[in-house]
Backbone of each chain as ProteinMPNN parsed JSONL, in Angstrom:
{"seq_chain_A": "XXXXXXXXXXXXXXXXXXXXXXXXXXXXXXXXXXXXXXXXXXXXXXXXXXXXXXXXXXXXXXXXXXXXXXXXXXXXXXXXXXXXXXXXXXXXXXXXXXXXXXXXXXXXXXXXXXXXXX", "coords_chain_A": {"N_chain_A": [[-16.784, -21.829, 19.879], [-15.468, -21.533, 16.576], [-12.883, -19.751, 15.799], [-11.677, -19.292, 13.726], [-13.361, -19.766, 11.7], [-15.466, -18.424, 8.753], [-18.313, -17.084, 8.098], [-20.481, -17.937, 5.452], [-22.069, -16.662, 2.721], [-22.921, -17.318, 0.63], [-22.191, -19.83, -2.047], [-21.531, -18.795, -4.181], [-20.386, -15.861, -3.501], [-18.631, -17.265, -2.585], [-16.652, -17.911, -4.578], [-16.66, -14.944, -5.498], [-15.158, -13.743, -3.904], [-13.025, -15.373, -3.612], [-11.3, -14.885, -5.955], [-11.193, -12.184, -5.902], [-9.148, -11.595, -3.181], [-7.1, -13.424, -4.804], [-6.547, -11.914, -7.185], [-6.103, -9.606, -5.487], [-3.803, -10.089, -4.307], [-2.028, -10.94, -5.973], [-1.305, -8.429, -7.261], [-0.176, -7.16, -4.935], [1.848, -9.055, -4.811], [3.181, -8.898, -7.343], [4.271, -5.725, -7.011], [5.368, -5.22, -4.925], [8.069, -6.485, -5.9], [8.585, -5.609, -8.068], [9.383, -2.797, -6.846], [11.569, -3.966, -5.385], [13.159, -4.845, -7.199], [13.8, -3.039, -9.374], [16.078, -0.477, -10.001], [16.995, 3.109, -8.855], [15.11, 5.911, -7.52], [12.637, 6.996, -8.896], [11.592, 4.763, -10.655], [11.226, 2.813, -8.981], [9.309, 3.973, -7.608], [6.776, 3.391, -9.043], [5.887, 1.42, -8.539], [4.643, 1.16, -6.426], [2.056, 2.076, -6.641], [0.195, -0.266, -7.722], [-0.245, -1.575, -5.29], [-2.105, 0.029, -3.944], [-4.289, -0.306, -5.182], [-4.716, -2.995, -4.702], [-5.472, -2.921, -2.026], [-7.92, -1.962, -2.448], [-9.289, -4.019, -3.733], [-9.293, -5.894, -1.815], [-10.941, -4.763, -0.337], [-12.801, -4.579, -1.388], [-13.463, -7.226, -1.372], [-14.189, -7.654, 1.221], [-16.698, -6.585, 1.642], [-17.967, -8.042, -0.099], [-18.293, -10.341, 1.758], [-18.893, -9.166, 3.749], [-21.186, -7.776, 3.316], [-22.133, -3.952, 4.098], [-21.781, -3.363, 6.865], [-20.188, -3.194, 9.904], [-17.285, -3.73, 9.829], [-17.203, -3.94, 6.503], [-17.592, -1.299, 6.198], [-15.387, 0.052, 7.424], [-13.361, -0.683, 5.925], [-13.512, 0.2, 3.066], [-13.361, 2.648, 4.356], [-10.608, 2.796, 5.111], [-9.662, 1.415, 2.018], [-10.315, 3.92, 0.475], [-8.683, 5.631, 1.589], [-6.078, 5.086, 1.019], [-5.945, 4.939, -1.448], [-6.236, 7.98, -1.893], [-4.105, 8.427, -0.516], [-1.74, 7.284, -1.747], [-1.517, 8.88, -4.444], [-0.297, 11.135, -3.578], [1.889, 10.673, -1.613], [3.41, 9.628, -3.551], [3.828, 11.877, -5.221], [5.144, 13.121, -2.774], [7.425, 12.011, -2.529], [8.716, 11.871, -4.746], [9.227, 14.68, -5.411], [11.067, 15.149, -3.007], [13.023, 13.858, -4.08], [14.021, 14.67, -6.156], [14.413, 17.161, -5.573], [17.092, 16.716, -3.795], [18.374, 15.953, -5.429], [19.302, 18.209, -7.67], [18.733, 20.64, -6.054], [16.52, 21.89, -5.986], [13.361, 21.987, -7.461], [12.901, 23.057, -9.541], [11.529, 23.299, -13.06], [14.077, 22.059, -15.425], [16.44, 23.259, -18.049], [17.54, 21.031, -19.471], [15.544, 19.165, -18.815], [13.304, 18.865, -21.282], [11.124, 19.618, -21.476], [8.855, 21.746, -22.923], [7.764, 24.874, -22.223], [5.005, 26.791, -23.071], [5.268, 30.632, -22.888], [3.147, 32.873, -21.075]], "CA_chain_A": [[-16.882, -21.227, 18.537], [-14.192, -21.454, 16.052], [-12.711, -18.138, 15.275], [-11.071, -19.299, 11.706], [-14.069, -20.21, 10.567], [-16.228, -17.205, 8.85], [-19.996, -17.325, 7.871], [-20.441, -17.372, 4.333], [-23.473, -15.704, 2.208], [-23.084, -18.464, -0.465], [-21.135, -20.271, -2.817], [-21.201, -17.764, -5.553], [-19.876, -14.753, -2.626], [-16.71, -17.312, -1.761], [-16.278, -17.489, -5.901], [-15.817, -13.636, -5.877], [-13.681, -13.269, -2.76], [-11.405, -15.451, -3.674], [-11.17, -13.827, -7.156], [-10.857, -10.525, -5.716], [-7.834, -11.826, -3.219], [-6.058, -13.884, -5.588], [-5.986, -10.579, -8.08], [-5.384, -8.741, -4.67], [-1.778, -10.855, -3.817], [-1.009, -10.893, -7.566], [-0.372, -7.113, -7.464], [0.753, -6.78, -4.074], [3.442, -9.618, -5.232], [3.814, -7.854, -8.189], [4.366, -4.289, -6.499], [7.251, -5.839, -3.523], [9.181, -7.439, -6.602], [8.964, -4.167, -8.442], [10.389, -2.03, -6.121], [13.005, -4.478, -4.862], [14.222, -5.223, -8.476], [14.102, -1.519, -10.163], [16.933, 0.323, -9.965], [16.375, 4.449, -9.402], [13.825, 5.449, -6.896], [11.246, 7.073, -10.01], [11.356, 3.431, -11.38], [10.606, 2.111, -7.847], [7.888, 4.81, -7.449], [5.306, 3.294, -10.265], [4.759, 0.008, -8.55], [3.748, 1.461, -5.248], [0.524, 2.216, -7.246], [-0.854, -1.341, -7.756], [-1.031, -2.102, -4.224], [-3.305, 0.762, -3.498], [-5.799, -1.025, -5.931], [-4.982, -4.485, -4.234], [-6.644, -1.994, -1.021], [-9.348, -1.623, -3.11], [-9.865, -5.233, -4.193], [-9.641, -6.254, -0.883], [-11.894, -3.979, 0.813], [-14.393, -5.106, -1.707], [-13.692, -9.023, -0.768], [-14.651, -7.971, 2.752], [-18.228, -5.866, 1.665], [-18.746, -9.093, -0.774], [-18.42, -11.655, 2.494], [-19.584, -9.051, 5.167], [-22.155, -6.795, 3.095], [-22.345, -2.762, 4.029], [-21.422, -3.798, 8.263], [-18.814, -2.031, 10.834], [-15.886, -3.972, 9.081], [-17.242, -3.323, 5.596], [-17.428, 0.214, 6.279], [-13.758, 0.764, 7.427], [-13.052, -1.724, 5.28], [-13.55, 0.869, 2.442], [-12.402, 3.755, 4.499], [-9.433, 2.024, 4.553], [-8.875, 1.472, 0.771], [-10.442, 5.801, 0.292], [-8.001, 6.511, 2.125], [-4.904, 4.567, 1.154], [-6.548, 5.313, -2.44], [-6.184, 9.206, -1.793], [-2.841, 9.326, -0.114], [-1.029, 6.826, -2.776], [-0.532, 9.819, -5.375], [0.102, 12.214, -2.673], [3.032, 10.321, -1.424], [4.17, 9.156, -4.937], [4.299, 13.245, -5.223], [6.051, 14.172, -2.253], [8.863, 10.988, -2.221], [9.3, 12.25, -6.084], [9.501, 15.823, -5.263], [12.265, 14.813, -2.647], [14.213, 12.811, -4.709], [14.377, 15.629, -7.185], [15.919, 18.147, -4.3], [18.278, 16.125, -3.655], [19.28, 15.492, -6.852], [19.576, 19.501, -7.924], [18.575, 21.319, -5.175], [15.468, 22.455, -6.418], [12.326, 20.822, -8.03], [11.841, 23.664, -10.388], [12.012, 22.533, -14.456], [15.447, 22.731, -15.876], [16.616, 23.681, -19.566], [17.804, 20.027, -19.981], [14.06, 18.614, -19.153], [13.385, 18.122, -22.284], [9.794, 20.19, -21.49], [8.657, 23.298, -23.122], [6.574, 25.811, -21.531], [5.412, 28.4, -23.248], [5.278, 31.656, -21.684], [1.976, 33.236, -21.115]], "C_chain_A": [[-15.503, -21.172, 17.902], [-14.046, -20.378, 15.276], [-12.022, -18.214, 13.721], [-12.124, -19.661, 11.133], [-15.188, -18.987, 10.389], [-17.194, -17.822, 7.875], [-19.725, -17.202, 6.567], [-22.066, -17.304, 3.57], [-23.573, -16.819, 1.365], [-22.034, -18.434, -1.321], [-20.736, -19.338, -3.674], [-20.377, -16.341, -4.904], [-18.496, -15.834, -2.633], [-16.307, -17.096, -3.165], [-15.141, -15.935, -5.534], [-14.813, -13.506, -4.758], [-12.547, -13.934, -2.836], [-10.833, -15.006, -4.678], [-10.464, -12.737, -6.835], [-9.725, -11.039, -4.633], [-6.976, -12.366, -4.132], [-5.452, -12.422, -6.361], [-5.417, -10.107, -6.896], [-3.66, -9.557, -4.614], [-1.147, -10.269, -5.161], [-0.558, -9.672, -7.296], [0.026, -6.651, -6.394], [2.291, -7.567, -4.12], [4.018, -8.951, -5.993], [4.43, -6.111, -7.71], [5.738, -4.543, -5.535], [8.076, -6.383, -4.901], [9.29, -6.483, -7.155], [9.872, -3.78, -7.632], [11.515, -2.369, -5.714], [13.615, -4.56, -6.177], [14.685, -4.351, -9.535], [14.941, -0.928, -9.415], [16.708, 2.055, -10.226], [14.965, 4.523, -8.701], [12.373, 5.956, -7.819], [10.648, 5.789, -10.597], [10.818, 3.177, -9.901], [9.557, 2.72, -7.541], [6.966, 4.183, -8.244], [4.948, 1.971, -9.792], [4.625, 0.18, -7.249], [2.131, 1.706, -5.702], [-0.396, 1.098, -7.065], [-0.94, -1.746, -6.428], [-2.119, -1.565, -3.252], [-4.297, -0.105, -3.835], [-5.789, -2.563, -5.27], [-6.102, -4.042, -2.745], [-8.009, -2.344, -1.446], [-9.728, -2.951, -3.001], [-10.42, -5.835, -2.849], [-10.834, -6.116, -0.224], [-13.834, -4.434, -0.169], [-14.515, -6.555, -1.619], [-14.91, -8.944, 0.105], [-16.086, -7.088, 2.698], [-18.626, -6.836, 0.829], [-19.243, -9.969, 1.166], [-19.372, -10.818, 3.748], [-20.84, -8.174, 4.77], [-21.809, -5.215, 3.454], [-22.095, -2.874, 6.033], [-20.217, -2.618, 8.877], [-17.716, -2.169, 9.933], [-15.885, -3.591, 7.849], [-16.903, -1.847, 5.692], [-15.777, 0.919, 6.605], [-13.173, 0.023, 6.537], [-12.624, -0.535, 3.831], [-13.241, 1.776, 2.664], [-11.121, 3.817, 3.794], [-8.692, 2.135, 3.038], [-9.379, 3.335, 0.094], [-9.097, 6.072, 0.315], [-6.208, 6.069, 1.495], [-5.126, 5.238, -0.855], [-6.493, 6.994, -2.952], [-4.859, 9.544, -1.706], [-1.592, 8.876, -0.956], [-0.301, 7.983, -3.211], [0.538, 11.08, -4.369], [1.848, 11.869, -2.009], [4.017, 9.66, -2.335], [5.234, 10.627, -5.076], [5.412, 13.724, -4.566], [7.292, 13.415, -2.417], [9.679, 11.596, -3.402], [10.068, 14.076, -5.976], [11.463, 15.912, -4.543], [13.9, 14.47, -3.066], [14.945, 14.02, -5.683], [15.425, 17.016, -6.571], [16.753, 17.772, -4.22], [19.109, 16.251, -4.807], [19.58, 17.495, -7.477], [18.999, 20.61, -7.44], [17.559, 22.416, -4.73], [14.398, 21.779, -7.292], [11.768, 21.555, -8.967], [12.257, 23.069, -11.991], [13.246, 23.066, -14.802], [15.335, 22.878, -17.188], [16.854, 22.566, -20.177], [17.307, 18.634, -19.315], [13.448, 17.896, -20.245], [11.736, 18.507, -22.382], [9.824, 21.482, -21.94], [7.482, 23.798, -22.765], [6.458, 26.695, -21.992], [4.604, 29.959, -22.361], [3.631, 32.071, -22.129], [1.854, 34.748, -21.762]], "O_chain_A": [[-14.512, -20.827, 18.544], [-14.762, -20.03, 14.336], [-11.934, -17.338, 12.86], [-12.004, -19.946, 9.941], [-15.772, -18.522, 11.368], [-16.999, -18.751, 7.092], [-18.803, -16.443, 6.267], [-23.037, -17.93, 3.994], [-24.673, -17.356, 1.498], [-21.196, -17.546, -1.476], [-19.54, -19.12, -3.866], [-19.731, -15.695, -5.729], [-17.377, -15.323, -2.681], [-15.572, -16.116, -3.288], [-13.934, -15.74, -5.393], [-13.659, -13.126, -4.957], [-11.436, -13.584, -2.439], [-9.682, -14.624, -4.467], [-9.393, -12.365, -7.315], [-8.734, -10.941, -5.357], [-5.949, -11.71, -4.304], [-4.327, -11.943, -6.22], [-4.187, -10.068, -6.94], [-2.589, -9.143, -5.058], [-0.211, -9.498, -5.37], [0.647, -9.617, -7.048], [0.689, -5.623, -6.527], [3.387, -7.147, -3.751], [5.092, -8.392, -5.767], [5.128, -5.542, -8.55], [6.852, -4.023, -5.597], [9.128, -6.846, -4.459], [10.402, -6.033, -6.878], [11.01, -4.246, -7.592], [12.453, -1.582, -5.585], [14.812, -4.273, -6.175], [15.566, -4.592, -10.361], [14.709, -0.783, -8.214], [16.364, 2.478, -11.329], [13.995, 3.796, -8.918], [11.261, 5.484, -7.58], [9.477, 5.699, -10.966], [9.629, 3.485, -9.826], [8.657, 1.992, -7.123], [5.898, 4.722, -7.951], [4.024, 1.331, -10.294], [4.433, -0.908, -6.707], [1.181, 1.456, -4.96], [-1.477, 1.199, -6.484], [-1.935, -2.456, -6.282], [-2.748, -2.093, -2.334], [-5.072, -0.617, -3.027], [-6.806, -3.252, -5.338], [-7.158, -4.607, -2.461], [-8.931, -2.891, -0.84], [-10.568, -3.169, -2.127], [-11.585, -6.195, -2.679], [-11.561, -6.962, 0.296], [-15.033, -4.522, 0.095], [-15.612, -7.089, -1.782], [-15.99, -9.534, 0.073], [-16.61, -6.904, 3.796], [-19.853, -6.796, 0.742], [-20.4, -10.055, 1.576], [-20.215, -11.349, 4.472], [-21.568, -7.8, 5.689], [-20.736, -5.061, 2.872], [-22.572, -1.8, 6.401], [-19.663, -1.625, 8.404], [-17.191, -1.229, 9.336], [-14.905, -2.92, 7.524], [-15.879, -1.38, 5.194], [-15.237, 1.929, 6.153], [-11.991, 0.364, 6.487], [-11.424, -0.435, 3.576], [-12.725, 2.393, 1.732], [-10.657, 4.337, 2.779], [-7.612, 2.674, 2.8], [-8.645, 3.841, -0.755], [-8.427, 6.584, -0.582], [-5.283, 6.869, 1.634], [-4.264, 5.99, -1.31], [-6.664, 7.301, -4.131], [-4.31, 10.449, -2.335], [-0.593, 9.591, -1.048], [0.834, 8.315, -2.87], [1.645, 11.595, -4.527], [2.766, 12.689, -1.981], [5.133, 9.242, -2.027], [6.46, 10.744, -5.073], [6.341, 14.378, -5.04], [8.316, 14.096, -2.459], [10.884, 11.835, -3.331], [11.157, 14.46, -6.402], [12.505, 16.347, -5.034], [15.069, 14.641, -2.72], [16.154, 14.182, -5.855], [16.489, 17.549, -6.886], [17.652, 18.507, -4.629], [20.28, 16.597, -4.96], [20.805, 17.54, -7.583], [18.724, 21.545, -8.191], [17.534, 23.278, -3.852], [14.849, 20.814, -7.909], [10.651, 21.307, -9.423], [13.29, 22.406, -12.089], [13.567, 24.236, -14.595], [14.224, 22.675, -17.678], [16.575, 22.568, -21.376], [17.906, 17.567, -19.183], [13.129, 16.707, -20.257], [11.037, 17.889, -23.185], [10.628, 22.311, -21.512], [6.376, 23.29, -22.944], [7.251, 27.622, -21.823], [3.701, 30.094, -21.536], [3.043, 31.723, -23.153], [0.75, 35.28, -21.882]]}, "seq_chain_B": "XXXXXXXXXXXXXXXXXXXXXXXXXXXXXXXXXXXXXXXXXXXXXXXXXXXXXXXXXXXXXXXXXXXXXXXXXXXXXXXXXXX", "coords_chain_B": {"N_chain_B": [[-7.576, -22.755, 8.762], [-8.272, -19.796, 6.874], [-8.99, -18.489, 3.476], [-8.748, -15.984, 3.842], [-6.798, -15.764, 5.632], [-4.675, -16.457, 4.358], [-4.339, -15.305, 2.565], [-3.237, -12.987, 3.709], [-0.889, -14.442, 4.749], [0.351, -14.227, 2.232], [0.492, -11.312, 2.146], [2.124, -10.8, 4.355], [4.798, -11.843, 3.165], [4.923, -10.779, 1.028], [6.329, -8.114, 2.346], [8.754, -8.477, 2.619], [10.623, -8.104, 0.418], [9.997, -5.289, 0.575], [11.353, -4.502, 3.085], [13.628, -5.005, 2.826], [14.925, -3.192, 1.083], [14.294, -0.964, 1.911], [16.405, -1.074, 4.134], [18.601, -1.455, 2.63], [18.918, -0.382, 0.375], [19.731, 3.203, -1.039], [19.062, 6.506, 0.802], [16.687, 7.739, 0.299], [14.685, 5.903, -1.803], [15.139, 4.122, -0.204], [12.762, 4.926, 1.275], [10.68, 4.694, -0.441], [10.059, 2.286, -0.32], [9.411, 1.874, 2.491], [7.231, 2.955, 1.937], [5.514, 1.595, 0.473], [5.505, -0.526, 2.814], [3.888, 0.356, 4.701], [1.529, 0.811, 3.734], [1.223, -2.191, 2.613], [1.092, -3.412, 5.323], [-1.151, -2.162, 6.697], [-2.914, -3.329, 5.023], [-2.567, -6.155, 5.813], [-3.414, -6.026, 8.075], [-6.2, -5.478, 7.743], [-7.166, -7.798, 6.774], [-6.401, -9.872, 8.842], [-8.112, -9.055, 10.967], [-10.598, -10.056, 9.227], [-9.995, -12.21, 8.358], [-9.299, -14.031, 11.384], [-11.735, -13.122, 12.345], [-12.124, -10.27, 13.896], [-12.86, -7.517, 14.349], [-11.58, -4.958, 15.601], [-9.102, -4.975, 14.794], [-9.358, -4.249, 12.182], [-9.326, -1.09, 13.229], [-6.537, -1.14, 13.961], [-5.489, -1.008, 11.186], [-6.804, 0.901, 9.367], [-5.761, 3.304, 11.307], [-3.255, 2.573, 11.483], [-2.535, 3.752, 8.637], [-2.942, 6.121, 8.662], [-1.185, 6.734, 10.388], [0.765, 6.103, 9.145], [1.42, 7.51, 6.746], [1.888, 9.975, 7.684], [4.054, 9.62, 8.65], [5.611, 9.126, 6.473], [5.442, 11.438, 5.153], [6.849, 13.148, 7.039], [8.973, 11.537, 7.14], [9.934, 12.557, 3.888], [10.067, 14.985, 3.908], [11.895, 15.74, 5.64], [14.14, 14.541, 4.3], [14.774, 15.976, 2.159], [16.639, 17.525, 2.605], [19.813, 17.637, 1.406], [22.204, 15.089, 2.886]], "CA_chain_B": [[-6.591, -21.619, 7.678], [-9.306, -19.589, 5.765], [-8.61, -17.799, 2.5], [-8.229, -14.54, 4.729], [-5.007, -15.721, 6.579], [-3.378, -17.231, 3.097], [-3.638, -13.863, 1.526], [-2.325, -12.437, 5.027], [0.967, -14.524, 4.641], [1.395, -13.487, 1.082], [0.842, -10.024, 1.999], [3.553, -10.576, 5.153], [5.684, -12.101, 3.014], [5.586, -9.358, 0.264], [6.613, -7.234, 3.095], [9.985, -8.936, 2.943], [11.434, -7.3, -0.4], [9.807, -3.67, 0.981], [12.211, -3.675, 4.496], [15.18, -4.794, 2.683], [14.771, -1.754, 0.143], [13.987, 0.195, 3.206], [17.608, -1.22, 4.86], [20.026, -2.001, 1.915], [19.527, 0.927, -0.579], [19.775, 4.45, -0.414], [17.885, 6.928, 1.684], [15.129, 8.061, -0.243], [14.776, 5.132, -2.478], [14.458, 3.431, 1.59], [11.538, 5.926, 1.978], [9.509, 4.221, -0.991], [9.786, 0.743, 0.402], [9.102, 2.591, 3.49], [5.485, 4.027, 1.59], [4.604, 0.565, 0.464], [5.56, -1.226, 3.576], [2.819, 1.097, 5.033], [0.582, -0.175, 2.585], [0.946, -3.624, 2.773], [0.801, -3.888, 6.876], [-2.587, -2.047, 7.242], [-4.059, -4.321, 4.299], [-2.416, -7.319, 6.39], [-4.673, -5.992, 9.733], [-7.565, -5.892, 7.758], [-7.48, -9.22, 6.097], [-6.505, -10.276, 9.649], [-9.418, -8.667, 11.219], [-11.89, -10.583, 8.865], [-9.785, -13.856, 8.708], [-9.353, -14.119, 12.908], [-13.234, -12.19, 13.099], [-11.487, -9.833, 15.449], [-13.337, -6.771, 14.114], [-11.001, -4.52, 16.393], [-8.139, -5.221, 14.11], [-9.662, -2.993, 11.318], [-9.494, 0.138, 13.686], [-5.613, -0.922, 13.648], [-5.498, -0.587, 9.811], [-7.024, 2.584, 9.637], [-4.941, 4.115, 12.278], [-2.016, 2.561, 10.59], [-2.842, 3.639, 7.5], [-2.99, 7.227, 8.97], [0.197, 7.247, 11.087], [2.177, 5.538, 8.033], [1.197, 8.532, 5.702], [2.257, 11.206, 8.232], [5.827, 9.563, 8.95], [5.99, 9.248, 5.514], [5.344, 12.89, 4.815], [8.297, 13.845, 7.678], [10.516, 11.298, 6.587], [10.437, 12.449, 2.679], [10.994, 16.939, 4.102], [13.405, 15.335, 6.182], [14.902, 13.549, 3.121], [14.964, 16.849, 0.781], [17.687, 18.069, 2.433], [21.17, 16.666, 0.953], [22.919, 14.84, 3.965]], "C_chain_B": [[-7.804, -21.328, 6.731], [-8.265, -18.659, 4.589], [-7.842, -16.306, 2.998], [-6.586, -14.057, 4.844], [-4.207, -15.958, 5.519], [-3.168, -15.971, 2.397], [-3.321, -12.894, 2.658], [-0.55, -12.578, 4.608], [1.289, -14.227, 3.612], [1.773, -12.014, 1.334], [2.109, -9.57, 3.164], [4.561, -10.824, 4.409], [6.395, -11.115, 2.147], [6.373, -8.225, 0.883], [8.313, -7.371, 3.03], [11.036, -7.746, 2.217], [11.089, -5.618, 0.122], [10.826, -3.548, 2.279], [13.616, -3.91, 3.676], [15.785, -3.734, 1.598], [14.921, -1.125, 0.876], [15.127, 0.589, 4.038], [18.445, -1.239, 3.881], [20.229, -0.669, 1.162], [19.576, 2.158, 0.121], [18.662, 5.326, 0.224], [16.49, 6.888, 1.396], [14.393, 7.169, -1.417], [13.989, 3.727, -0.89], [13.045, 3.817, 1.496], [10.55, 5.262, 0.596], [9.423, 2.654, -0.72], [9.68, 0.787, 1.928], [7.38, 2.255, 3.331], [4.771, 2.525, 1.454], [4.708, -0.498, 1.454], [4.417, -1.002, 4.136], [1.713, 0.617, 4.752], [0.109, -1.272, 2.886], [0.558, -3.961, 4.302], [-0.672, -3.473, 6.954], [-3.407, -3.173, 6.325], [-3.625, -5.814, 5.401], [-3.769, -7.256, 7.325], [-5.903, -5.685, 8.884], [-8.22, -7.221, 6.879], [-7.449, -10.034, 7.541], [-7.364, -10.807, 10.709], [-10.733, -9.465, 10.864], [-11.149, -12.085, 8.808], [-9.786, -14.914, 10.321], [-11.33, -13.476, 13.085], [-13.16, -11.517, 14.15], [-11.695, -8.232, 14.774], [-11.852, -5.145, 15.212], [-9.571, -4.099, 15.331], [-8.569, -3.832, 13.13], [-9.163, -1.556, 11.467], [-7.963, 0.006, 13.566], [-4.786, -0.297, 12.443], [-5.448, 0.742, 9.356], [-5.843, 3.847, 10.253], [-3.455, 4.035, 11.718], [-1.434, 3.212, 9.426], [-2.423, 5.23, 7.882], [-1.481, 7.493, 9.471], [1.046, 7.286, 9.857], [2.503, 6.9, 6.867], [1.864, 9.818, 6.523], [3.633, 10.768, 8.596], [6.216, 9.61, 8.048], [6.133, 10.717, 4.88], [6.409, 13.219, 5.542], [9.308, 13.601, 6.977], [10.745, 12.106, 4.977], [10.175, 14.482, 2.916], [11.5, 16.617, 4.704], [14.293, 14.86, 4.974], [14.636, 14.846, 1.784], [16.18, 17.895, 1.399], [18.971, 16.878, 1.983], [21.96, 16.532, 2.434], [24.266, 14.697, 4.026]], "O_chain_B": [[-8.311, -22.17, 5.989], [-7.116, -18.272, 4.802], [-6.792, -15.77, 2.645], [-5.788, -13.159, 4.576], [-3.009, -15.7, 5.642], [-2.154, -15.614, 1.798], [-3.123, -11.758, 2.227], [0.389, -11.822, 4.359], [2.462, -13.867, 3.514], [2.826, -11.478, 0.991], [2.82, -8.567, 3.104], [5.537, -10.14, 4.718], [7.548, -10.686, 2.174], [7.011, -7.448, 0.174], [9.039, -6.436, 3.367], [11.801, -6.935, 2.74], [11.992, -4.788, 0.013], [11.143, -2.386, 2.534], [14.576, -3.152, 3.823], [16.986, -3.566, 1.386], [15.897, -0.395, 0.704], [15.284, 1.69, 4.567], [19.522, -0.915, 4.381], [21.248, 0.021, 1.194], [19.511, 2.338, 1.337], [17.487, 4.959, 0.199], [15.523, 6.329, 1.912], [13.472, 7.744, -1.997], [13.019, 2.986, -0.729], [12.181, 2.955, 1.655], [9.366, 5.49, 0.843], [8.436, 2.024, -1.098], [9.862, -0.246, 2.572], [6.588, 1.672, 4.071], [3.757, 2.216, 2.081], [4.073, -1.511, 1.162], [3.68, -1.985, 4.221], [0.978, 0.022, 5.54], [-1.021, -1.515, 3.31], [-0.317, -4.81, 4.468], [-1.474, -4.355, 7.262], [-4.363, -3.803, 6.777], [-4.596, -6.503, 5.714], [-4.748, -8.001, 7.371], [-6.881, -5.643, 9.63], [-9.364, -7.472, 6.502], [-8.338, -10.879, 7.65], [-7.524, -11.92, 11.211], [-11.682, -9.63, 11.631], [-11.774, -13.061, 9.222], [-10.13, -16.093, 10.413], [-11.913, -13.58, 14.165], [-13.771, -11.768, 15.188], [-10.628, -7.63, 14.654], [-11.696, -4.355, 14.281], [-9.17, -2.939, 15.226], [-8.183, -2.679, 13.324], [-8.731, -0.857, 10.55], [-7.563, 1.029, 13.01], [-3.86, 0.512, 12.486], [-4.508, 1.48, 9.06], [-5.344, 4.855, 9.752], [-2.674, 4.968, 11.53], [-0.231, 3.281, 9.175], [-1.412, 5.591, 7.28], [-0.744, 8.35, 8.983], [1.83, 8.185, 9.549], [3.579, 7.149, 6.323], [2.38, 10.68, 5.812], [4.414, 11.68, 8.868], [7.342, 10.108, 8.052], [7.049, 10.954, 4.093], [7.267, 13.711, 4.81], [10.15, 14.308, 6.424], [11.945, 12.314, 4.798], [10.139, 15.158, 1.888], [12.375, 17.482, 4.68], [15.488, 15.058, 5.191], [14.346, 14.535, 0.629], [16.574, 18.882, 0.778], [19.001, 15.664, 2.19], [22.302, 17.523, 3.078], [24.814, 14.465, 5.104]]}, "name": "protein", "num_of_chains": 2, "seq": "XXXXXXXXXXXXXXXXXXXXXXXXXXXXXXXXXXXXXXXXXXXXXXXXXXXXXXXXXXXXXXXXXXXXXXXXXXXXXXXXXXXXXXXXXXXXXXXXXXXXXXXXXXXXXXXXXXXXXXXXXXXXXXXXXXXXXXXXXXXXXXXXXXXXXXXXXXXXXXXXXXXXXXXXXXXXXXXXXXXXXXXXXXXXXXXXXXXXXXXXX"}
């Protein structure tokens, strides 16, 4: 049995999967060339985003080619989950960055935000 | 070589510009080419998984996917103090 070669549902299923990788690469290329070429890690923070959704795209390649299956199913964990913890670690890297930078993450006077009081 | 493995090596190769972010710049600036290195490796093991049909692989992903988020959480309250 040849292990590179995978079953396919029909012509119109390889259509979308390769659809849905090609878009997937595009924004995981796009997302590595971001970050390496922005200067300032808030600028490098906003293209960690699109490769969550390349997750996504993916994970729905592999429920186009394999249907609702074991691999489908983590398949989609998988992008939940990477899908969930994205902002979460956008949050805390940003939070970080902001300590560092003035030793506290609460709003300053020269923000450029107004809050008004309650 | 199915479609699988070709969007494998793009997604290894994207990996390239995320370690040398991770090694050249500064700390916490490291720590987001850190977050999407994370990223990109578990999607590798599960494109792997369905391009090899090595179902097994997946559970790597996952697990990856999990560890990468919790080193990432140390490293970036390790990385809010000024060094």
């Amino acid at each position: 049995m040849n292990v590179l070669a995978t079953e396919s549902p029909g012509p119109l299923a390889d259509v979308v999967v390769a659809a849905l990788l090609v878009l997937a690469c595009a924004l995981i290329v796009l997302s590595a060339l971001g970050v390496a070429l922005m200067r300032g890690v808030y600028d490098r923070l906003h293209y960690t985003g699109p490769a969550t959704l390349a997750a996504a795209l993916v994970a729905a390649a592999v429920v186009v080619r394999e249907s609702f299956s074991l691999i489908g199913d983590k398949a989609i964990l998988l992008a939940v989950l990477l899908l969930v913890s994205a902002p979460l670690l956008a949050h805390v890297t940003a939070r970080a960055a902001r300590i560092r930078e003035h030793g506290d993450w609460a709003l300053r006077p020269d923000d450029g935000v107004e809050v008004e009081e309650p | 070589m199915n479609e699988w493995l070709i969007a494998t090596l793009v997604v290894l190769a994207a990996l390239g510009p995320c370690l040398w972010v991770a090694a050249r710049e500064e700390a916490i600036e490291g720590l987001v080419g850190l977050n999407l290195a994370g990223v990109l490796a578990s999607i590798a093991l599960l494109l792997m998984a369905e391009g090899f049909q090595r179902q097994p692989f997946a559970d790597l992903a996952l697990v990856l996917a999990l560890l990468s988020l919790a080193g990432s959480l140390a490293y970036a309250r390790f990385l809010e103090r000024r060094l």
